[in-house]
Every structure is written in C-alpha cells, then in structure tokens.
C-alpha positions as CSV (number, residue, x, y, z in Angstrom):
1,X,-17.4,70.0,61.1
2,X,-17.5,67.2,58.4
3,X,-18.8,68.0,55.1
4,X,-20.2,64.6,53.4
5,X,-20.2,65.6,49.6
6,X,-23.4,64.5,47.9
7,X,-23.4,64.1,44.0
8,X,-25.4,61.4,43.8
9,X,-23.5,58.4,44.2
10,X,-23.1,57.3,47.7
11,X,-24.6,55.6,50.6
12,X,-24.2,58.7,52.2
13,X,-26.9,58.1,55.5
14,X,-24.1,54.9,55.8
15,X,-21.2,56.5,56.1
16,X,-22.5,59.6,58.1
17,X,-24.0,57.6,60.7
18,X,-20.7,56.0,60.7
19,X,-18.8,58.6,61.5
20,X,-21.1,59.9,64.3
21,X,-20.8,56.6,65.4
22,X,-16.8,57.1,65.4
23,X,-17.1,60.5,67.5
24,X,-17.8,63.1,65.4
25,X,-20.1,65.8,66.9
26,X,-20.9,67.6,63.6
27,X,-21.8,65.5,60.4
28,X,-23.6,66.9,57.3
29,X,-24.5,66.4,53.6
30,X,-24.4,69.0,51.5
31,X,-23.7,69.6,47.5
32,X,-23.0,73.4,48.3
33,X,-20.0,74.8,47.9
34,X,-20.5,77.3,50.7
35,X,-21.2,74.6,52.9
36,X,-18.3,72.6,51.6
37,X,-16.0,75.7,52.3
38,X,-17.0,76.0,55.8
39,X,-16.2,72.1,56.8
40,X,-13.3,71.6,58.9
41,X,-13.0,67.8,56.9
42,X,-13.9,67.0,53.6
43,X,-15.7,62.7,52.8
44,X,-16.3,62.0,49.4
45,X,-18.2,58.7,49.4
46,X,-19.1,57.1,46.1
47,X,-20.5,54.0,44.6
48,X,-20.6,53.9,40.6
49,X,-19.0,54.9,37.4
50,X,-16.4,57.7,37.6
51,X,-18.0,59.4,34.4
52,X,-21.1,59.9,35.8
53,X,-19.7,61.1,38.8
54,X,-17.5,63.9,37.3
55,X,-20.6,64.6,35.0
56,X,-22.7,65.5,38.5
57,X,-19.9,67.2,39.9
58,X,-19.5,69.6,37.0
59,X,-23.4,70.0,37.2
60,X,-22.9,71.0,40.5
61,X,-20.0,73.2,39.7
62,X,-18.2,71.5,42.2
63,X,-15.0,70.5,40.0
64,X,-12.6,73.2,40.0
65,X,-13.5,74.5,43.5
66,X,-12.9,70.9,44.5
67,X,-9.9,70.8,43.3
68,X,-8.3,73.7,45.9
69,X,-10.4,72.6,48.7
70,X,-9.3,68.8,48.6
71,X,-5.4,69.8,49.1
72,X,-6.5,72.3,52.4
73,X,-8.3,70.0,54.4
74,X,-8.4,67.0,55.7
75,X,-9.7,64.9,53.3
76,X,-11.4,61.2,53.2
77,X,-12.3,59.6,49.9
78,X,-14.2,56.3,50.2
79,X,-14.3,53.8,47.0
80,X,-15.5,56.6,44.0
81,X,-13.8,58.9,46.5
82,X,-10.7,57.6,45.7
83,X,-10.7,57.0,42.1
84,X,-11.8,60.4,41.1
85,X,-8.2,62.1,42.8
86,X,-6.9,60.3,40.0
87,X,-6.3,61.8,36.2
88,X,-8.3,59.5,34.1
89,X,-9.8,56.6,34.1
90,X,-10.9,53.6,31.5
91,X,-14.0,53.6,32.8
92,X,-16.6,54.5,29.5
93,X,-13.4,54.8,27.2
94,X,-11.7,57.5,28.5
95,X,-12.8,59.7,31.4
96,X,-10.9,62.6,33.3
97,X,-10.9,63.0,37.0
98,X,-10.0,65.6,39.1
99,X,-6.2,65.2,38.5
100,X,-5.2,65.4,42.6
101,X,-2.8,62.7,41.6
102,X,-1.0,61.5,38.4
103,X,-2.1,58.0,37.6
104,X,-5.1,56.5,35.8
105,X,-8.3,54.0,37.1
106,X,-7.8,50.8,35.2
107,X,-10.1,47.8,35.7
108,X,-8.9,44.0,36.7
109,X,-8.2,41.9,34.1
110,X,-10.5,39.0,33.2
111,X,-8.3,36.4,35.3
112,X,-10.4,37.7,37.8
113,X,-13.8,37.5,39.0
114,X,-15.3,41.3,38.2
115,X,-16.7,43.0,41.0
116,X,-14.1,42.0,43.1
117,X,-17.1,42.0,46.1
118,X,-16.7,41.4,49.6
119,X,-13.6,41.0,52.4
120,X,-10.1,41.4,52.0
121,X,-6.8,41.8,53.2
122,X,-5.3,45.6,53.9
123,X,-1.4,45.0,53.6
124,X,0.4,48.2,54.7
125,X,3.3,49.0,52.7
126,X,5.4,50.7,55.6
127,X,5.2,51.1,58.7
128,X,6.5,54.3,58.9
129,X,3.3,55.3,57.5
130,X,0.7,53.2,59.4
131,X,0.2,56.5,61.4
132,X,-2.8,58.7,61.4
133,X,-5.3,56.9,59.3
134,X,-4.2,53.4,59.8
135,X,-3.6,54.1,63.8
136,X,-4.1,50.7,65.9
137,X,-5.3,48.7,63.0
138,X,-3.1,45.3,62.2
139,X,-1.2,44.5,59.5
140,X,-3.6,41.9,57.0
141,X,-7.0,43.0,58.9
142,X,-10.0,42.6,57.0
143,X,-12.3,45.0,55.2
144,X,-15.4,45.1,52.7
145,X,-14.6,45.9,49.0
146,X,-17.0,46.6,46.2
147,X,-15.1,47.7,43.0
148,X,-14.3,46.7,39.4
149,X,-11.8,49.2,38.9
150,X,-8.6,50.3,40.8
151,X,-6.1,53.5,40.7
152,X,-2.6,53.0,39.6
153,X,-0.6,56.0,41.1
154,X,2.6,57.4,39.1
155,X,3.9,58.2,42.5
156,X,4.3,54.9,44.3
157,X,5.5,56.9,47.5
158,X,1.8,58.1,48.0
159,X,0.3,54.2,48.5
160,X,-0.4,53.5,51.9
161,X,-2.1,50.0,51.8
162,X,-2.5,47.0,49.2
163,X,-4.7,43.9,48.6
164,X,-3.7,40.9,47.0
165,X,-6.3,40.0,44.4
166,X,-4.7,38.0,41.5
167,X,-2.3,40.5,42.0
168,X,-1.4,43.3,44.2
169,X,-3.7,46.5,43.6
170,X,-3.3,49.7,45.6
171,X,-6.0,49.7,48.3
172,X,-5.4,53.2,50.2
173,X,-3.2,56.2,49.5
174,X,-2.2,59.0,51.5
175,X,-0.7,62.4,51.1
176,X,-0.2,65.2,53.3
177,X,-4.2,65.6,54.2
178,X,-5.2,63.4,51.8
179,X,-6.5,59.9,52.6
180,X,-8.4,57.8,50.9
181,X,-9.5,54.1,50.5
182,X,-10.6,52.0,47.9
183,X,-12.8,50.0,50.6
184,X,-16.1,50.7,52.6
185,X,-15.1,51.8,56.1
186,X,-18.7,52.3,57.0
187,X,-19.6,48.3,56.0
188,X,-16.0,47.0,57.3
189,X,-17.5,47.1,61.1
190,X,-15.4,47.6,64.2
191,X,-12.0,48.1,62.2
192,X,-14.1,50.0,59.7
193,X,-15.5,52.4,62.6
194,X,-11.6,52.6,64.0
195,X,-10.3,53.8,60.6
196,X,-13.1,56.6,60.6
197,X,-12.4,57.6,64.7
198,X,-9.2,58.0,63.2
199,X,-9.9,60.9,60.1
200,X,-12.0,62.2,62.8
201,X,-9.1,62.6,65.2
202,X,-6.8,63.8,62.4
C-alpha cells in the first residue's frame, strides 16, 4: 500500500493516477495518521509555500509523527515533498521544516528567471548511486520542474541528481529510504512514469 499524504498542496489525483499507471495495485490519499501508519510507502506531493505547508501539517497533527514515519519507510517526496525534509527555509522569512536533513530552502538568485518552469536536465552525481530510484534512466534525461526555491543539503553525500540552472542546484536526494525530487515525475511523462515504477519496486 501507498499512502499519498494530503495537506492541501498537491496535485494529488496526478500523481496517484501516476503511480497506478507505474504498477502499483494499492494507491490512496489520506491526511490520517492511522492510515499513514498502515502504508507500506510513504508520497508527499506538494505544490506551494513551505510555510503554509508545515502550518497544515501541524493542523493535521501530522509533524512529529511524520517525522518517525518518514525514516521507516520507503519514502517519495515530490517538489514541496522535498523541501520540507529540510531544516528551514527562506521562504516567508524564516520557516522550519521537518528537520529530516540538515540544510536550509534558499531561492535562485535574480540572475535567473523565477519560477524556474518547465524541462530540464537530471545530471546524476555517481553512478554508484543511480540504483533504485534512478534505475534505467540516462544520464542528462529530461524532466518537468516547477520551483522558485531549492534545498542546499549540509551533507553533500546524500544528493543524488543535479540541474544546471545558472548554476548547479540539487535536483534529487537520497538516503537509506528516503528519495526525493525536486521535479514532477507525474508531468515528466514516460521517464517520469519509469522513476515512479521504480519507488514502486523499491
């Protein structure tokens, strides 16, 4: 079973018909922790502002529960998904995540055109860790982006994937269980669908 974790702020039909799509046999939504608790794999989707996310997910009394669950299971964070592992972010001066990761959300600099919006290059950063997630998908393949702010990691071991935008920015972590991307699988068509048959194989 895949729990989709609903606080709000994703395309959540999307990225569950996606992953049906992809293979899974047992998709659902659900903001209840007892729900969340009895998924085999955890998707936090997200579109928006990481403060307004954290302030549903508190709401929901999600946060600290959250926090336990995410390092047991396989986990996918998609966009939002991923920012929020992170410990803070710029984003409405200063806002906390759910600390998963040290590192903080910054957003691109004015040199570049802000939402960075539409298809980019995913450069892996080793191929020793192309495995699992990133499983028969080519160096440089394209995917759908929709972002104005990016994670910085502390840990620079835990980057699986980045995107040249101006600069490099980190594009995908992982972590034991933990993957996540700061792309849209679910809009990034058939490479997009392979990345999700992927978690589902996991």
């Amino acid at each position: 079973m895949i729990a989709i974790i609903d606080y709000g702020m994703g395309n959540l039909r999307s990225v569950e018909k996606a992953l049906e799509v992809s293979g899974a046999k047992d998709v659902f939504v659900t903001s209840k922790l007892k729900d969340i608790k009895k998924a085999d794999k955890i998707v936090m989707p997200g579109v928006g502002a990481m403060k307004e996310a954290m302030q549903a997910l508190r709401k929901l009394r999600l946060i600290e529960p959250l926090k336990v669950i995410i390092t047991q299971k396989p986990y996918l964070g998609i966009c939002l998904g991923l920012q929020l592992l992170f410990e803070k972010s710029e984003e409405g001066r200063s806002t906390k995540g759910l600390g998963i990761f040290k590192g903080r959300v910054v957003k691109f600099p004015d040199k570049v055109k802000v939402p960075h919006m539409g298809w980019n290059e995913l450069r892996v950063k080793g191929e020793g860790l192309r495995g699992k997630l990133l499983k028969n998908i080519p160096d440089n393949s394209y995917f759908y982006f929709c972002h104005s702010y990016y994670v910085e990691p502390e840990d620079k071991s835990i980057i699986l994937a980045q995107t040249g935008y101006g600069f490099d920015f980190t594009s995908a972590i992982c972590k034991d269980n933990i993957f996540a991307v700061q792309f849209h699988p679910e809009k990034s068509q058939r490479l997009g669908l392979k990345l999700l048959e992927n978690f589902v194989k996991i």
